[in-house]
Phi, psi and omega in degrees: 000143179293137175290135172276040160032286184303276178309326158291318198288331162297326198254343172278351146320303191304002184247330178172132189285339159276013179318145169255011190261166186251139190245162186192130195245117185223164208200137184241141160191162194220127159237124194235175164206137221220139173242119200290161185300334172302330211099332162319137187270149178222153161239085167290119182222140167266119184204154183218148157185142216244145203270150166221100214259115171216161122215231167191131200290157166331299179272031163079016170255153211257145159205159196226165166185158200207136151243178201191146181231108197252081167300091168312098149356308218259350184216162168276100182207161170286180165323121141207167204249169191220187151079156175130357181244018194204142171235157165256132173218155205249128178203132170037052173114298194284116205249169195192099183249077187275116172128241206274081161282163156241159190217158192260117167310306201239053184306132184099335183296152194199166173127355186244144181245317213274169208243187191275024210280325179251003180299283163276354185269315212305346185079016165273160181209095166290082182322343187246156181263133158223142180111121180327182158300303174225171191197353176245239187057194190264149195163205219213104188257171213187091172238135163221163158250138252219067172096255193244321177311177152207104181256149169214121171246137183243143156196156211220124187260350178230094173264025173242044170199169164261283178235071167187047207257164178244092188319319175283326164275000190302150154226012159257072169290178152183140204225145176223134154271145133193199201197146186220109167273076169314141165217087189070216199285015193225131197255135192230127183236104137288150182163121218256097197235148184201134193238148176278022157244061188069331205298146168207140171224195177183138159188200169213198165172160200253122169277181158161152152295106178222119162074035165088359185186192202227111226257126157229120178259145195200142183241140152215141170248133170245158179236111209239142160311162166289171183235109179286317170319334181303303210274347185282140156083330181272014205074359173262168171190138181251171202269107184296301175344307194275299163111019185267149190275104161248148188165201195228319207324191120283180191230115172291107198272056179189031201252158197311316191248120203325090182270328212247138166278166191146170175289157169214086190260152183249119171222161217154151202202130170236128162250145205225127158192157185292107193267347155192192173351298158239012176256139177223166187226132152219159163231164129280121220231123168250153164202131194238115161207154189227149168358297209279010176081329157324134149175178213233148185244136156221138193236089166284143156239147180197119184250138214204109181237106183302178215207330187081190206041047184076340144294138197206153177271136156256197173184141213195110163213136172212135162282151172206111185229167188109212193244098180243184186286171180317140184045016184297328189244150159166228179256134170228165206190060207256147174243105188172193202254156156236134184214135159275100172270000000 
């Protein structure tokens, strides 16, 4: 994204005329119009912008760090502000990251193109789970690279704080792997998650080049707890140790939320290419089921034409059929400008 020039050089004055750090602002925003799966017309607009806090030490290590002022797309809401919870740090190769991570829940999944306008706006609601419970909190991401390789490893020791926990009592853990591999003409992404409260998942997925673009296919599987909120008021009741569901009751397979523990697998595929310069195509393929027997078919398309200067139009649509909540599934259909300052 392009530097806000003016403005950075103002606010890194403001720290010292001889400060070594480097400060750098750069900023996004977006407006669209959507027409949602109810049939509701929407007008959405989004912007952010963002602080980029870097310098790099004597002995050559690099540390970072970011904020950020946000309007969310996704609601009729004000500024608010974020980031500001994690330092990075670059050393012989190696990223290194402490304080508020997220780790990947749902390793291999792949099917989604479209941005957020119709992703998060369109009002689809999809009855089946996939991904833990929590997947952020505070703790230590690690990516270096191994050859050819690129591995990241996680751990995450509270996820229920950010940049502020108390290490010795957390008992809500979760540790993550993967590994990202060229191989010939095929690129391979693996990769392992695992919560101290049994949930565990895995998978991968394979690029390659075909036909003028770029084809990936990707499987993940999870093995996920009940939602306990599901299950209150139906006669179940779950095992906190475990996440196993006991009772006689019947269970309404189309209730919002995880009732039965069990797998839950994803499978899905994408493609992407370049129709010239500045034009771009992807489509998208998902298909999802979870424990409780639910599942979802899902199909995207998105076309995307740079405009230059950080700017660009899209046009963004996804089906979404099977088994979701009431008006949960259909067609959504969003449109608009996007621009990078």
């Amino acid at each position: 994204m392009k530097k806000l020039t003016y403005l950075a050089s103002a606010i890194a004055t403001a720290f010292a005329a001889n400060a070594y750090a480097d400060v750098s602002v750069s900023g996004s925003s977006n407006v669209g119009y959507l027409s949602d799966v109810t049939g509701d017309g929407r007008l959405s607009i989004g912007s952010s912008v963002d602080f980029s806090l870097s310098t790099t030490t004597a002995n050559g290590i690099g540390m970072s760090a970011g904020l950020s002022i946000t309007v969310d797309q996704d609601a009729d809401n004000g500024a608010a502000v974020g980031g500001g919870q994690s330092l990075t740090f670059t050393t012989g190769g190696a990223t290194i990251t402490v304080g508020d991570v997220e780790l990947a829940d749902t390793p291999g999944s792949v099917g989604g193109t479209v941005g957020n306008l119709v992703g998060d706006v369109g009002q689809f609601d999809s009855d089946v789970s996939t991904g833990f419970a929590d997947d952020d909190g505070s703790g230590v991401k690690i990516s270096t690279a191994m050859g050819a390789a690129t591995l990241t490893i996680g751990y995450i020791a509270d996820d229920n704080s950010n940049n502020s926990s108390n290490i010795t009592d957390a008992t809500d853990t979760m540790s993550q792997f993967s590994i990202s591999m060229p191989l010939g003409a095929y690129t391979i992404n693996a990769g392992m998650a695992d919560h101290d409260n049994n949930e565990t998942a895995s998978g991968a997925s394979v690029s390659a080049a075909l036909g003028g673009g770029t084809l990936t296919v990707g499987y993940s599987a999870q093995t996920l707890n009940a939602d306990a909120a599901a299950v209150a008021g139906s006669g179940f009741s779950v095992v906190a140790t475990t996440g196993a569901v006991t009772g006689t009751a019947a269970v309404t397979a189309s209730a919002d939320d995880l009732t039965t523990t069990g797998d839950s697998e994803v499978m899905g595929a994408t493609y992407a290419m370049s129709l010239d310069a500045d034009t771009s195509l992807s489509i998208g393929y998902q298909s999802a089921k979870d424990a409780d027997s639910d599942s979802t078919t899902r199909m995207d398309l998105s076309l995307s034409r740079s405009l230059g200067g950080g700017a660009s139009v899209y046009l963004d649509v996804r089906t979404l059929s099977g088994d979701t909540d009431t008006n949960g599934d259909g067609t959504a259909i969003g449109f608009g400008t996007s621009v990078a300052f």
